[in-house]
N, C-alpha and C positions, 0 to 999 in steps of 0.2 A: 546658424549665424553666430558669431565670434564680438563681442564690444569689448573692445581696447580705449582704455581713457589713455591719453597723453599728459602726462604730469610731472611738475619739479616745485617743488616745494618754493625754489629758488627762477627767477628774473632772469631773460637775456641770454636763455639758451639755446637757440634757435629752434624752441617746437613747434611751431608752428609751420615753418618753414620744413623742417622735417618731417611735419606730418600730412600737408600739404602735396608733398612731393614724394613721401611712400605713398598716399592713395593714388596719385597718379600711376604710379608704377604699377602698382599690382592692379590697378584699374585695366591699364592700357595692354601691362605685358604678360602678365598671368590669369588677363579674362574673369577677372573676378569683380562681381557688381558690389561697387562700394559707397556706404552714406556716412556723409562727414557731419556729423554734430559741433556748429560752433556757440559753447559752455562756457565763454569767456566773454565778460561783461566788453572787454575792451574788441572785442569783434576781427580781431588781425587778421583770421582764417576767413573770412566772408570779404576784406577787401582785398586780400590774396587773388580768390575764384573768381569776383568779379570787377569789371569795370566801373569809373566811379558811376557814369550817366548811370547804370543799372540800377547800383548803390541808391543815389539819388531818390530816385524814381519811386523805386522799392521803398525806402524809406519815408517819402513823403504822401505814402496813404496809409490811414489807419488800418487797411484791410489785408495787408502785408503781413506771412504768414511768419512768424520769428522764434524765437525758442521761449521768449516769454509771452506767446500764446500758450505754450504747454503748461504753465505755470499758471496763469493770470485765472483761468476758471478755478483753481482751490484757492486761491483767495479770495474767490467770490462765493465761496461755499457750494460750487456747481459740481463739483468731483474736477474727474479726469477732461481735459479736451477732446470733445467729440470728434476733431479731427486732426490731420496731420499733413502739410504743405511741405513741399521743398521747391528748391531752382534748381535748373542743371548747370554746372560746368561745362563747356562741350570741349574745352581746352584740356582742360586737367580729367573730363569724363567719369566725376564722381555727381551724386546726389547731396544736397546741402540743405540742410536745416537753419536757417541766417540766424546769424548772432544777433544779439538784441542790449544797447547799453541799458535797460531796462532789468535787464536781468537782476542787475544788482541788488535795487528794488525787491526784490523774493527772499533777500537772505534772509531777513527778521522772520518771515511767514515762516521760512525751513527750520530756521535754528529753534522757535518758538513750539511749532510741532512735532520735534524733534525731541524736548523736554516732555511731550506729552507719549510720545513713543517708547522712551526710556522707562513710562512709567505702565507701557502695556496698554494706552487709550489708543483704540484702533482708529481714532480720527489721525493720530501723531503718526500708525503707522501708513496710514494710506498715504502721506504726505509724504513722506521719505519713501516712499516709493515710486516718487513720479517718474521716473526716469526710467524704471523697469517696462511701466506701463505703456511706455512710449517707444522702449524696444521690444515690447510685445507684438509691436503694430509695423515692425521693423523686421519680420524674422525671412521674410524672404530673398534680403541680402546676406552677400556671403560676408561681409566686413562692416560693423559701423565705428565710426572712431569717432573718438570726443578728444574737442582743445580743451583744454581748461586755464583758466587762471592760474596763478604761484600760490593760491590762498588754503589755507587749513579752514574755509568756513563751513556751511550748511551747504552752500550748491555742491560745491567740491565733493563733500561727505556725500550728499544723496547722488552723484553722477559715481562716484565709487562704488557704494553700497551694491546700484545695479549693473555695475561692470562684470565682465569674467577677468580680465587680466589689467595691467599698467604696464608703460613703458615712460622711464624717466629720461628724457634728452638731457644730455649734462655737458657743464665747459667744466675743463678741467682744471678745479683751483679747491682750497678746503671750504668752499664754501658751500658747494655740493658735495664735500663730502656729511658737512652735517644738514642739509638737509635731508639726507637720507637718514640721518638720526632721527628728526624730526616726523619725517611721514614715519616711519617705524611705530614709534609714541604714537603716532595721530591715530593709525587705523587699528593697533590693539587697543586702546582706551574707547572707541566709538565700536566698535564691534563686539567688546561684552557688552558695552552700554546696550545694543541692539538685543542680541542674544537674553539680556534678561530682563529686559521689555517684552519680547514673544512670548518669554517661558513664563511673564507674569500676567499675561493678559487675561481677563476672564470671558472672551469672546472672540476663542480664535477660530471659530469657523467664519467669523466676520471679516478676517483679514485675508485682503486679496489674495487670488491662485499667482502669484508674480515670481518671477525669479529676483533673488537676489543673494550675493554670497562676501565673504571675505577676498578682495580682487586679488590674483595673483601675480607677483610681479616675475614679468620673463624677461626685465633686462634693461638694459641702459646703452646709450646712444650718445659716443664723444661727439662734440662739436666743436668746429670752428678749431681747428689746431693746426699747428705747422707743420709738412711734410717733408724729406727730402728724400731721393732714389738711395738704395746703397748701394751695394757695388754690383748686386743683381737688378738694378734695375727695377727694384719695388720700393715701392712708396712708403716709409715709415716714420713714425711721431719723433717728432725731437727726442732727445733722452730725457728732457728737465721734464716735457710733459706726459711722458712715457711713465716717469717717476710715480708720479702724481697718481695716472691711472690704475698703476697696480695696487697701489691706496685701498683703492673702492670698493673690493671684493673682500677685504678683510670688514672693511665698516657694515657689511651689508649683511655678512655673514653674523656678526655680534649683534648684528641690529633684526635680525630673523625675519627676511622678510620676504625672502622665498623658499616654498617647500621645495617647487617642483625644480631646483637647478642647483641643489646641492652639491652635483657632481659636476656641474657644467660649466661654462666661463660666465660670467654674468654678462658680461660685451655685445650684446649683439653685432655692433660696428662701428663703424668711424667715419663720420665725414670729415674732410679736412678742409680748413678754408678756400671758401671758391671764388673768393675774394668780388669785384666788381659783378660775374654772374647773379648772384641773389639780388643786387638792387633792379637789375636787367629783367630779370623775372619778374621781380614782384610790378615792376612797372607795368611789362606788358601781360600781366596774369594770365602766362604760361608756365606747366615745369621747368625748373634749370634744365633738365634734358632736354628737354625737346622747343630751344632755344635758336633759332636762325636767323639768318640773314636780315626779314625785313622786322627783327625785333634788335638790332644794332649789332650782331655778333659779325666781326670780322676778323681776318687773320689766326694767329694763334688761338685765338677765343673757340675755336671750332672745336680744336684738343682739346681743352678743359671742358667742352659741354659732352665729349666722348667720356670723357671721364668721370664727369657730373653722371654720367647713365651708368655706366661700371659701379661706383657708389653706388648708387640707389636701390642695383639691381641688388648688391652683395648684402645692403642692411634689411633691403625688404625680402628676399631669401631664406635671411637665418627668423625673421621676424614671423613666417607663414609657417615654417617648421615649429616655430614654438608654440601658436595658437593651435595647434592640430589637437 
């Protein structure tokens, strides 16, 4: 099993939407079974998959199984959640963990025992490990992917801490380019932090058998940009945004925040604006691929949901290659 958090430091760059519709993909077209973790108090990803009556429904009983049930028993001093619920997509054909605007709620708990981690108190570490624990109970999926929030907080940190890798969705302006300054900073300063917390602890056979590591980043994913054919007939970024993007491999490189792609492009891909598609989508919570007829698509719209799948297939592609 492979856990990829989706992350930008920075607002408004369609990851959710991106991450929604790579699990699709490698759900549907490379047969791979995948659980979507939505880690983002504002819940996008969960009214994405599902419709609202569901939405509703689910939400108006307390017995509703949410991502701040994974949370809610350590703050009640109970440990870990004894269990683990999800819904199915049958559209998009991934497993979903519902978002929860409750989540938010947990940061003090995280940030709070997170001071106690730093200091080697194996309550601080069990806490910052929720998330490992919960992809413990997850290993017989081949993919679990997490939304997260734009935020540098505690959930963000403890949904990192137990990740294996990141992938930043980014628009292309300098404002992603420092947020990748930003996470740089974030996760070298909380990862010694980490580091000599364990190596001070005086009770480390007390601390959970869990995985967790320093996440690696494999890459970043332009969004929303403008396209036109050249003369061959392929699709490529304006120059002004083209500009921009070759930016980012120098910032990222200064900013050291991947081992493993030192020699490699850091791009995974590119989608380019699909313009009225994604509100079509998000409406009838299907993938922009696999977009038809009695979800409004007519005319030309046909061609761009062909090409919505050619995207999808070429970022989620280089995306499986680099989790290997």
């Amino acid at each position: 099993m492979h856990s990829v958090a989706f992350f930008n430091n920075k607002g408004g760059v369609g990851k959710t939407t991106l991450l929604c519709n790579m699990a699709a993909y490698i759900s549907s077209y490379c047969e791979k079974s995948v659980c979507v973790i939505d880690a983002d108090p504002q819940c996008n990803a969960t009214q994405y998959f599902f419709d609202a009556e569901s939405v509703d429904r689910w939400y108006s009983s307390e017995d509703t199984f949410t991502i701040f049930k994974v949370i809610e028993p350590l703050s009640l001093g109970e440990g870990y959640s004894a269990n683990v619920e999800f819904k199915r997509s049958e559209r998009f054909k991934v497993d979903v963990i519902l978002g929860d605007p409750r989540l938010a709620l947990t940061e003090d708990l995280l940030a709070r025992d997170w001071s106690d981690a730093r200091s080697g108190e194996v309550r601080g570490i069990k806490t910052s490990l929720v998330f490992s624990e919960l992809l413990k109970r997850l290993e017989n999926y081949d993919y679990v992917l997490f939304d997260l929030s734009p935020s540098l907080g505690a959930i963000n940190r403890s949904v990192m801490l137990s990740s294996d890798y990141f992938v930043s969705p980014v628009s292309i302006d300098i404002f992603s380019l420092k947020a990748f300054e930003n996470i740089a900073k974030w996760i070298e300063d909380w990862w010694a932090d980490w580091e000599r917390g364990i190596d001070a602890s005086r009770r480390p056979t007390s601390i959970p058998r869990l995985h967790y590591s320093k996440p690696e980043f494999i890459g970043y994913v332009t969004q929303s940009y403008l396209a036109r054919r050249n003369k061959n007939g392929e699709m490529r970024a304006v120059q002004a945004y083209e500009n921009i993007r070759q930016k980012m491999d120098d910032v990222i490189i200064k900013s050291n925040l991947s081992s493993k792609l030192q020699n490699q492009d850091f791009s995974i891909g590119s989608v380019q604006n699909l313009f009225s598609l994604v509100p079509l989508s998000q409406y009838n919570h299907v993938p922009i691929f696999e977009l038809g007829a009695s979800d409004g698509i007519v005319g030309a719209h046909f061609t761009k949901v062909k090409e919505a799948l050619d995207i999808f297939k070429s970022v989620s592609d280089v995306f499986l290659e680099r989790v290997k």
